[in-house]
Backbone as numpy.savetxt, mean C-alpha at the origin, in Angstrom:
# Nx Ny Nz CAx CAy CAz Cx Cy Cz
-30.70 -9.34 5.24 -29.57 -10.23 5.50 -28.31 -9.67 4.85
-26.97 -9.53 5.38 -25.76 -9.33 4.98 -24.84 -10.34 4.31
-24.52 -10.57 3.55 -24.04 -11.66 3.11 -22.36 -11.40 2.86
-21.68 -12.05 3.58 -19.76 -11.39 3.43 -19.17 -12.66 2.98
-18.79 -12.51 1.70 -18.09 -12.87 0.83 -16.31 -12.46 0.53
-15.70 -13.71 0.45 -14.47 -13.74 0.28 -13.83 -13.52 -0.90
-12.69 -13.34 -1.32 -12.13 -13.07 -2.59 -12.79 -14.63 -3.53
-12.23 -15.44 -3.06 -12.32 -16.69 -3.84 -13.92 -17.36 -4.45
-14.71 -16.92 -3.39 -15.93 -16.94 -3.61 -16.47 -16.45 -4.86
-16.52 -15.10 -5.08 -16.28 -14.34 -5.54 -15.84 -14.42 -7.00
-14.52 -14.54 -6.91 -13.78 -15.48 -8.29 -14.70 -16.91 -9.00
-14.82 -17.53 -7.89 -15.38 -18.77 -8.56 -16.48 -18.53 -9.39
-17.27 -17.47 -9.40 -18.27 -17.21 -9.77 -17.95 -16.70 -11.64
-16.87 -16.58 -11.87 -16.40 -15.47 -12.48 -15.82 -16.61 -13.71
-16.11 -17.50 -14.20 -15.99 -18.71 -15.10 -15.07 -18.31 -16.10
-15.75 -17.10 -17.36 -14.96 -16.52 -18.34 -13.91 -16.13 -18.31
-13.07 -16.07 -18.76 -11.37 -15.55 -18.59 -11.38 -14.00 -19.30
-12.49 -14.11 -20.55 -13.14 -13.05 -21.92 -13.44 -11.93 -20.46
-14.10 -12.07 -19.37 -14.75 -11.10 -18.85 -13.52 -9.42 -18.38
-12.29 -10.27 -18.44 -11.17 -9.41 -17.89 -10.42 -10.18 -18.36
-9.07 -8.19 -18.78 -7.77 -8.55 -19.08 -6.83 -8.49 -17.91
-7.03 -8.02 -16.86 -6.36 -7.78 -15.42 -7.05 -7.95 -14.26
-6.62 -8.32 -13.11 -7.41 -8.36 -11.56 -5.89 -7.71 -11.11
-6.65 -6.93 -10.10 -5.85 -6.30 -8.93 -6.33 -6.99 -7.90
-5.61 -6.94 -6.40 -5.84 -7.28 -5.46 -4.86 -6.95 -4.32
-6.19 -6.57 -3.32 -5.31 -6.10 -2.03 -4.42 -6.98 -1.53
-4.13 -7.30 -0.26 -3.60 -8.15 0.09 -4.00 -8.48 2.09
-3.70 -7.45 2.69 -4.21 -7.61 3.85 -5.21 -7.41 4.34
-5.96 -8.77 4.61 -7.60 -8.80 4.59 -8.10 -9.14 3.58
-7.26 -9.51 2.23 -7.96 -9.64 1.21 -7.41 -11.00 1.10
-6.32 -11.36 0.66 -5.34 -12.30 0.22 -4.99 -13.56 1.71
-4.53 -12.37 2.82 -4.43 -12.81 3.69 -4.56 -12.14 4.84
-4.38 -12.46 6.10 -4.61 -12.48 7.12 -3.32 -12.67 8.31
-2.53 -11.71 8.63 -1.19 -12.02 9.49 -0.47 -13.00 8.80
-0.52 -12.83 7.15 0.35 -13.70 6.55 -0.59 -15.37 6.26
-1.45 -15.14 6.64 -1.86 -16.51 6.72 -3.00 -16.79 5.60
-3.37 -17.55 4.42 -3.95 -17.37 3.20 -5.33 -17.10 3.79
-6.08 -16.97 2.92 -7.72 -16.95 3.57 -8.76 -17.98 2.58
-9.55 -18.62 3.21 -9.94 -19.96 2.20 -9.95 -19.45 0.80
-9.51 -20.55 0.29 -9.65 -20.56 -1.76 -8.94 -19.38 -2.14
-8.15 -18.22 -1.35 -7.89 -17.34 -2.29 -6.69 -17.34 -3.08
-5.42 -18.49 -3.01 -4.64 -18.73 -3.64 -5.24 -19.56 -4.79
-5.88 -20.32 -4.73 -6.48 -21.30 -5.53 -6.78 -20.71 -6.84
-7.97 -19.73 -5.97 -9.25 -19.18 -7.08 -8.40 -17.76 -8.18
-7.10 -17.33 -6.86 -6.09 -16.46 -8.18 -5.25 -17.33 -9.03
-4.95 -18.19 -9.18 -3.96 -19.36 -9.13 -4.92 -19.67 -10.69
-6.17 -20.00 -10.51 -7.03 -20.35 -11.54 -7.65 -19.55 -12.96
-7.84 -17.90 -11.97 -7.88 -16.90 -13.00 -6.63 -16.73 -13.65
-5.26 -16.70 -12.97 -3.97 -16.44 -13.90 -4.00 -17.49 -14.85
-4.03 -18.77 -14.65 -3.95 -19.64 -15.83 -4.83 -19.71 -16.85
-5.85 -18.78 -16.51 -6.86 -18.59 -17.96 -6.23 -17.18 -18.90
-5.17 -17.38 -18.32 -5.02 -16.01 -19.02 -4.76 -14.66 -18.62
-4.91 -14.38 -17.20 -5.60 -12.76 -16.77 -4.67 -12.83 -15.93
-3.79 -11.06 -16.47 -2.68 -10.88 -15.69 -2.67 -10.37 -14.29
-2.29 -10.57 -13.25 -2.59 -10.40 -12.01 -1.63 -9.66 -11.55
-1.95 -8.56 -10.82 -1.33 -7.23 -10.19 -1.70 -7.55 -8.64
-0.49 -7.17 -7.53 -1.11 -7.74 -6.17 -0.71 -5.97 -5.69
-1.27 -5.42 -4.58 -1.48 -4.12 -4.13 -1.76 -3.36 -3.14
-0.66 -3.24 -2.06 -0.90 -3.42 -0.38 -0.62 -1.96 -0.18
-1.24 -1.01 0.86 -0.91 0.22 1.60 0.12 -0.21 2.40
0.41 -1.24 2.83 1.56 -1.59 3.97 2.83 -1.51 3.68
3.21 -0.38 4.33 4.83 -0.33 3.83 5.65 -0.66 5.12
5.81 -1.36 5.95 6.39 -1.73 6.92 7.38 -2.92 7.06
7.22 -3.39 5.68 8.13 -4.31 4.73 8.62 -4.28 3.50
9.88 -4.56 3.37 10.24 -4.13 1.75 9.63 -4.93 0.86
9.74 -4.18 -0.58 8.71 -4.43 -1.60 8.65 -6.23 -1.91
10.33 -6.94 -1.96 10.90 -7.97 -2.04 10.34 -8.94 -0.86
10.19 -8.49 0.52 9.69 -9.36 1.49 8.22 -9.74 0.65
6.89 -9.09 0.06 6.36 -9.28 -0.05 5.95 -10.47 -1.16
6.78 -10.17 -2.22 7.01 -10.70 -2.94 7.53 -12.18 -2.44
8.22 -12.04 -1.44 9.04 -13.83 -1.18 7.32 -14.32 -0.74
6.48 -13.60 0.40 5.67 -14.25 1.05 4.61 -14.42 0.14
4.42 -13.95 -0.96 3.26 -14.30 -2.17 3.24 -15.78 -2.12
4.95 -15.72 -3.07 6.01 -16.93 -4.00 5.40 -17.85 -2.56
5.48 -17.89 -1.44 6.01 -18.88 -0.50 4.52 -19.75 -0.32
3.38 -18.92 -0.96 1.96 -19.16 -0.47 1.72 -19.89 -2.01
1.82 -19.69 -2.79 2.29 -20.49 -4.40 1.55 -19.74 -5.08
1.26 -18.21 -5.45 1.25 -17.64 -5.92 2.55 -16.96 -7.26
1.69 -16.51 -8.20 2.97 -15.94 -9.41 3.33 -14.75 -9.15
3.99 -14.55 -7.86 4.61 -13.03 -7.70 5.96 -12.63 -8.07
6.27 -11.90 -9.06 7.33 -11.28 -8.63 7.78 -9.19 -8.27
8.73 -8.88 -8.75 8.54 -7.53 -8.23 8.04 -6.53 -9.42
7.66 -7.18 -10.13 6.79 -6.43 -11.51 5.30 -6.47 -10.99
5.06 -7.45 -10.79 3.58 -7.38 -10.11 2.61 -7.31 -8.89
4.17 -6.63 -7.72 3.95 -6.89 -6.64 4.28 -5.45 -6.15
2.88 -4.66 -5.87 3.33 -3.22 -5.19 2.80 -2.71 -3.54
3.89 -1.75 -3.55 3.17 -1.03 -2.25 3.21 0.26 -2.19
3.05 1.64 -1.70 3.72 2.64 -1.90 4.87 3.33 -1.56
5.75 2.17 -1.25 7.36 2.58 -1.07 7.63 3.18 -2.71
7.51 2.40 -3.98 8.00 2.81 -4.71 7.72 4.26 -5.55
6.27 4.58 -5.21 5.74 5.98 -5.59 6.01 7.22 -4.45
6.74 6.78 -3.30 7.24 7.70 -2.48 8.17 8.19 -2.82
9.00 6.77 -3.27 10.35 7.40 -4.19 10.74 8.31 -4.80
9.64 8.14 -5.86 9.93 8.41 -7.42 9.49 10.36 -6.75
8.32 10.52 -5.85 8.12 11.79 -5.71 9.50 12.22 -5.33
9.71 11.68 -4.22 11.23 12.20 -3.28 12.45 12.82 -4.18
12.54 12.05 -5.26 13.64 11.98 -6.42 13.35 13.27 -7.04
11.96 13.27 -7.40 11.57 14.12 -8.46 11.74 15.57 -7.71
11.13 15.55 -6.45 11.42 17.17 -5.60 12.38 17.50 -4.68
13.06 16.57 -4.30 14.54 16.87 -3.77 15.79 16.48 -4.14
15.74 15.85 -5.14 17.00 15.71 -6.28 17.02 14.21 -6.01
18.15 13.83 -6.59 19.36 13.02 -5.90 19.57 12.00 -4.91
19.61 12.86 -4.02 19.50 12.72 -2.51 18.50 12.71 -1.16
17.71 12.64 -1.62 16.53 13.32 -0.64 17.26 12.47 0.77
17.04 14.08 1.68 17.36 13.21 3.06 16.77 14.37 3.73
15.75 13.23 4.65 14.45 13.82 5.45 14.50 13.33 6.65
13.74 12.80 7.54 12.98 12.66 8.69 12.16 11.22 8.70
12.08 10.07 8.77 11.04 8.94 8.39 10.68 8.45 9.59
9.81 8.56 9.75 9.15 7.66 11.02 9.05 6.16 10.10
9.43 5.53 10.51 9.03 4.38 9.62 9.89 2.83 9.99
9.60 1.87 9.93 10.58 0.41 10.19 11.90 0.69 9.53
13.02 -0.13 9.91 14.31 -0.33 9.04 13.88 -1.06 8.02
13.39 -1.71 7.75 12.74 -2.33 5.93 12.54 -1.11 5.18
11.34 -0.13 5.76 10.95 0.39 4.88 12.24 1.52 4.59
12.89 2.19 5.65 13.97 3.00 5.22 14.94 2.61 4.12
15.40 1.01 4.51 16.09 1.12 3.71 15.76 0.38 2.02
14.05 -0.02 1.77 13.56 0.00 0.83 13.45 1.26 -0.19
13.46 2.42 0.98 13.48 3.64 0.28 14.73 3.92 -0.42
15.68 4.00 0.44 16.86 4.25 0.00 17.42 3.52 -1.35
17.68 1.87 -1.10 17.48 1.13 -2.51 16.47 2.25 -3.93
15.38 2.55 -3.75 14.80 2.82 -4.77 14.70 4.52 -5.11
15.19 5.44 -3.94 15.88 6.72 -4.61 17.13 7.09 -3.55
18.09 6.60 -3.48 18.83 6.54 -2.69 19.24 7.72 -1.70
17.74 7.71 -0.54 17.32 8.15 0.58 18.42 8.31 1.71
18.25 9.36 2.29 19.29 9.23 3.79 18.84 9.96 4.58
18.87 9.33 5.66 18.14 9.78 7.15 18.74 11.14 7.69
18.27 12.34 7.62 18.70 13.18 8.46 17.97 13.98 9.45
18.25 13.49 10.45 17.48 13.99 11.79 17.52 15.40 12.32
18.63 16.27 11.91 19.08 17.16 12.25 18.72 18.48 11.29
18.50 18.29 10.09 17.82 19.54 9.11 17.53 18.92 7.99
16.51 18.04 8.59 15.56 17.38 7.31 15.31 18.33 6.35
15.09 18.00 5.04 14.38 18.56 3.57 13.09 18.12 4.21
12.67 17.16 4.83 11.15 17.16 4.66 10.93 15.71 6.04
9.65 16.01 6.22 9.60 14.38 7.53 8.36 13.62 6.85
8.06 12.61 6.82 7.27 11.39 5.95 7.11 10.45 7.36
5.89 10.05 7.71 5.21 9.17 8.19 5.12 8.00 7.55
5.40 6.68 7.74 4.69 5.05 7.43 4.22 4.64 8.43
4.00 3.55 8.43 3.40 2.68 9.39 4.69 1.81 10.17
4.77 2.87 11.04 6.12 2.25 12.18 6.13 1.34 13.22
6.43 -0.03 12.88 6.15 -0.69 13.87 7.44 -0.84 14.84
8.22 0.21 14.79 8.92 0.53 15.85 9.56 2.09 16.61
8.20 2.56 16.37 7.83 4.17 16.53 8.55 3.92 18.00
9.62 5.26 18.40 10.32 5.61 19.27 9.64 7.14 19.74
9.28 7.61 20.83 9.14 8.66 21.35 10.35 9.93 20.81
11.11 9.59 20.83 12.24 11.01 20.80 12.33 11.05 19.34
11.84 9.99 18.17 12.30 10.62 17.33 10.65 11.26 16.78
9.74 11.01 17.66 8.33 11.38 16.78 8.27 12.98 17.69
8.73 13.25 18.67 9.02 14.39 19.27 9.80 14.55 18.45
10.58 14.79 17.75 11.14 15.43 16.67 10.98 15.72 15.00
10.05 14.49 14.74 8.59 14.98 13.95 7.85 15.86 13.86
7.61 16.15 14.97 6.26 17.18 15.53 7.46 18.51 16.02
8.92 18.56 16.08 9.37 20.20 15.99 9.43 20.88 14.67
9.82 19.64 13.59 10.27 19.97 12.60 8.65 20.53 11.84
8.11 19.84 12.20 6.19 19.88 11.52 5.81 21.11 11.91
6.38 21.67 13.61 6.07 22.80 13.23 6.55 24.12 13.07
8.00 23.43 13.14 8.81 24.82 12.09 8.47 24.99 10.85
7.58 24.32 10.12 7.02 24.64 9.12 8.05 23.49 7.04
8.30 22.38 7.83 9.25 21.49 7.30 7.95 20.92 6.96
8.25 20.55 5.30 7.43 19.87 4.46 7.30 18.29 5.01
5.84 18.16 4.71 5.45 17.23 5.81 4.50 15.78 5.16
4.65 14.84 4.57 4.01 13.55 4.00 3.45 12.59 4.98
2.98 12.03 4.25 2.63 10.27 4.85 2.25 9.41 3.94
2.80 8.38 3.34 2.85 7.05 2.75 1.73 6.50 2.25
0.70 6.27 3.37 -0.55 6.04 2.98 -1.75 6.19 4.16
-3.10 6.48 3.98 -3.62 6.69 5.31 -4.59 5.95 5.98
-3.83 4.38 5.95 -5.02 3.63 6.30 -4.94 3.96 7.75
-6.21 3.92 8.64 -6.18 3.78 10.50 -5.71 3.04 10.74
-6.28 2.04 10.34 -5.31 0.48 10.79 -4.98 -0.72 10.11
-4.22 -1.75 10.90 -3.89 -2.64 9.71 -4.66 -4.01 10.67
-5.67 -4.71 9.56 -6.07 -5.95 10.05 -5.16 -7.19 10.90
-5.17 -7.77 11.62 -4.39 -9.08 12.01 -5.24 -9.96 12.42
-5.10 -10.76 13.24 -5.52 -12.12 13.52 -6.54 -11.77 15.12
-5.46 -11.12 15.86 -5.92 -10.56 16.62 -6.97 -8.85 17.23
-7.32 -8.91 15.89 -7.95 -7.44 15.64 -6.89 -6.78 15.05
-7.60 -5.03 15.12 -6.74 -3.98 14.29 -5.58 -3.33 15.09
-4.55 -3.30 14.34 -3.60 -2.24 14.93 -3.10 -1.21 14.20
-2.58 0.00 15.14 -2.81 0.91 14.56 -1.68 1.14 13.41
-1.96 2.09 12.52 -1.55 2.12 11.10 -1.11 3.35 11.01
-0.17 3.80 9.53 0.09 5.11 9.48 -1.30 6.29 9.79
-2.43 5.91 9.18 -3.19 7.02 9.31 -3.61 7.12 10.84
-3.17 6.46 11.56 -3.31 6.92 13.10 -2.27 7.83 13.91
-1.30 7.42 13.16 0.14 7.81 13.50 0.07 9.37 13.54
-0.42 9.48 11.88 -0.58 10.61 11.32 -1.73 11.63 12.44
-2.84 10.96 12.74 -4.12 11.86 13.77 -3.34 12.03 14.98
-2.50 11.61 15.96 -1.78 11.89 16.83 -0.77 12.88 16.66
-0.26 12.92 15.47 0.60 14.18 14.87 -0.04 15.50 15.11
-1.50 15.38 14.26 -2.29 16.38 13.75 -3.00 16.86 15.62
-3.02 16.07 16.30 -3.96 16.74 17.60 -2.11 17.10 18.23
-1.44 17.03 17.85 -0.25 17.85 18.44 0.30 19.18 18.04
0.82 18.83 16.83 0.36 20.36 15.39 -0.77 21.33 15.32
-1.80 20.45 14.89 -2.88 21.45 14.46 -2.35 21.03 12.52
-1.24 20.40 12.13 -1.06 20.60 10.72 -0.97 19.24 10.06
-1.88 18.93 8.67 -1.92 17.66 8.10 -0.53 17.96 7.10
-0.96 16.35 6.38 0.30 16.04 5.65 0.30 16.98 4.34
1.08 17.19 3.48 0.88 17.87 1.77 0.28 16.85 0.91
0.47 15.21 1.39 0.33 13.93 0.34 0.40 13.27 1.15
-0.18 11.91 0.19 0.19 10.91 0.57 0.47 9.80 -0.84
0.80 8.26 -0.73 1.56 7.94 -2.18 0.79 6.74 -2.16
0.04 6.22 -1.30 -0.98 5.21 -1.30 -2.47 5.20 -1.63
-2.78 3.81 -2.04 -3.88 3.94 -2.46 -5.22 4.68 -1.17
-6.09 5.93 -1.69 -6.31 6.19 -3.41 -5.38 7.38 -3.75
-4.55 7.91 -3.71 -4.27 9.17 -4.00 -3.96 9.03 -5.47
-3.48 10.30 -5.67 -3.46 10.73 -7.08 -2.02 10.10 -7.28
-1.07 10.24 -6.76 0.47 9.22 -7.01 0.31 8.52 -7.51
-0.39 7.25 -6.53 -0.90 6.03 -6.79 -1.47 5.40 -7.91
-2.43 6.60 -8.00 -3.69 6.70 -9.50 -2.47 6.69 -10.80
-1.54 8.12 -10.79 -0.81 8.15 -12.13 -0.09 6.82 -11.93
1.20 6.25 -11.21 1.61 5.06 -11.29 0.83 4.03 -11.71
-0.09 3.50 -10.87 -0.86 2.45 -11.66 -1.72 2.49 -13.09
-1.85 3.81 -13.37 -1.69 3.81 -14.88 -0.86 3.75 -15.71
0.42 3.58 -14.99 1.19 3.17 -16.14 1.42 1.81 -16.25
1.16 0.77 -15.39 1.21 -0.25 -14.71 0.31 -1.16 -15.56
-0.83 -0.63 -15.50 -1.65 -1.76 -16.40 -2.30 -0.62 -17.12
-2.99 -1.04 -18.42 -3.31 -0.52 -19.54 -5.21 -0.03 -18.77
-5.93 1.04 -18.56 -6.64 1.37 -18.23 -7.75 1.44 -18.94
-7.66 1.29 -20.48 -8.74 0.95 -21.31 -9.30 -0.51 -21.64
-7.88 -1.44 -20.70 -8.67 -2.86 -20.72 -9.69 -2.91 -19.76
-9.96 -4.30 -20.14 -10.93 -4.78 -18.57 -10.64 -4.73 -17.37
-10.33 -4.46 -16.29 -9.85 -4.86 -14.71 -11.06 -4.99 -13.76
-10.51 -5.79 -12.92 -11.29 -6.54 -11.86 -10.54 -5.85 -10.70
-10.83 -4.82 -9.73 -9.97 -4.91 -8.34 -10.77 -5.43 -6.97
-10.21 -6.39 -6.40 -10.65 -6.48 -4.79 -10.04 -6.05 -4.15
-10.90 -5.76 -2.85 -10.11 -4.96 -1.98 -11.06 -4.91 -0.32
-10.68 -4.88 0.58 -11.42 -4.90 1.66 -11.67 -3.51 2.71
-11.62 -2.83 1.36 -11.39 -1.08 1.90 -11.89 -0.06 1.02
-13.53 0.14 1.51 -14.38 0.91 -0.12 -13.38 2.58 0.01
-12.57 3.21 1.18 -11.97 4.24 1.02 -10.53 4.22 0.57
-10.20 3.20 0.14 -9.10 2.88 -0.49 -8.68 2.20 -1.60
-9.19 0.72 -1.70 -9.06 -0.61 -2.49 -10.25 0.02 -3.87
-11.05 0.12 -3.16 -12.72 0.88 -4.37 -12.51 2.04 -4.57
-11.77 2.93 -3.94 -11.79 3.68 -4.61 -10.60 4.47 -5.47
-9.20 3.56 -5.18 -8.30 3.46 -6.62 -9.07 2.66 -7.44
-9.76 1.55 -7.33 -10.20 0.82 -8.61 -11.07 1.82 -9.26
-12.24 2.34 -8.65 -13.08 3.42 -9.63 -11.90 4.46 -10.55
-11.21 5.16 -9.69 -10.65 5.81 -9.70 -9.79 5.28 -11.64
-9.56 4.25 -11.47 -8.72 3.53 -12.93 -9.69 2.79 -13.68
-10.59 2.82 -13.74 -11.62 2.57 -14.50 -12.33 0.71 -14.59
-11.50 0.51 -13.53 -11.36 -1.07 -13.52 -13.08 -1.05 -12.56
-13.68 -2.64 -12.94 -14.69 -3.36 -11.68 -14.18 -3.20 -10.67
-15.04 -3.13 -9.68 -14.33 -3.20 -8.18 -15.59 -4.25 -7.54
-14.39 -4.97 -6.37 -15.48 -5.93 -5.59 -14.96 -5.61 -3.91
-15.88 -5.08 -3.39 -15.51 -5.28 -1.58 -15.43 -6.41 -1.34
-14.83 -7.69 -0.49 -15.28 -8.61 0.31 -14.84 -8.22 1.67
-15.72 -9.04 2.36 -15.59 -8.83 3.71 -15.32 -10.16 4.40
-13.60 -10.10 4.09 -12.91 -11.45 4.70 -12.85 -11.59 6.02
């Protein structure tokens, strides 16, 4: 018998506050569902924070700025704000900053949120014409002429990312497709993968969230993705729990 268990489930079980100093948690598929809560899981986080245990929330979805997420936590009555509320817009950044100065101005396949989330946090600028580099997200308004121009620059040999590599992103109505699909349609055009990526599990991800929460405490992570959610949590030394919301 298979038995699929929800975040809250899960939690309830979990009485001691002593057992952990932190919980992580995904968010899509985990938390919620096309925005929409999933039984007890505001409740049952709602219950662990007030015993004490600081709560970190932790999405691959960058197709919204870091702040949208944050309002839709707050709006579900969760304790979010932008200290405890991540995605990998902000570790895209910090790389971008660190290897193209200043300025980094590349190529983004990606929503107007996330562009100009980027920009806010290393002040990014779009250049279509002789990118430093082209970066994949999860575009939910992917245009033909500019992903044909993805794929010239990819293979003139222009340094080449992607955000994070999930296939797809859960909804209500089944899966749709996600940066890491985006990315396999690239690659059967190329022949060439990305250098990185800044989402969970990569190594970005890994150093940031160690600085984030203290790695010799206790942590709890859920997550609805053992190639992603389980395996940044192993990865930081924290418990990890699959559910299958």
């Amino acid at each position: 018998m298979i038995l699929k268990f929800n975040i809250a489930q899960i939690l309830s079980l979990r009485e001691d506050k002593d057992m952990y100093d932190y919980i992580i948690s995904d968010l899509d598929g985990t938390v919620y569902l096309d925005g929409k809560a999933l039984p007890g899981a505001v409740e049952e986080l709602n219950r662990m924070h007030e015993k004490g245990i600081t709560l970190h929330f932790l999405t691959n979805n960058t197709s919204k700025t870091l702040m949208s997420y944050v309002e839709k936590l707050k709006k579900m009555g969760l304790p979010a704000t932008s200290e405890n509320v991540h995605n990998p817009t902000k570790v895209t950044a910090m790389f971008l900053k660190e290897n193209f100065g200043d300025n980094p101005q590349g190529l983004v396949l990606g929503t107007t949120e996330f562009r100009e989330d980027l920009s806010n946090f290393c002040n990014f600028t779009e250049n279509l014409e002789s990118p430093e580099f082209v970066l994949v997200s999860f575009d939910m308004e992917l245009r033909y002429e500019k992903l044909r121009k993805a794929c010239f620059f990819i293979n003139k040999g222009v340094k080449y990312y992607q955000t994070h590599i999930d296939m797809y992103c859960p909804t209500l109505e089944g899966p749709i497709p996600d940066c890491g699909a985006m990315v396999e349609m690239i690659y059967h055009t190329t022949k060439k993968r990305p250098l990185m990526h800044f989402g969970k599990p990569g190594e970005k991800m890994k150093e940031y969230f160690s600085s984030v929460v203290d790695t010799k405490k206790r942590g709890l992570f859920f997550g609805d993705r053992l190639n992603t959610d389980i395996a940044l949590g192993k990865a930081i030394g924290a418990k990890t729990v699959f559910v299958e919301s």
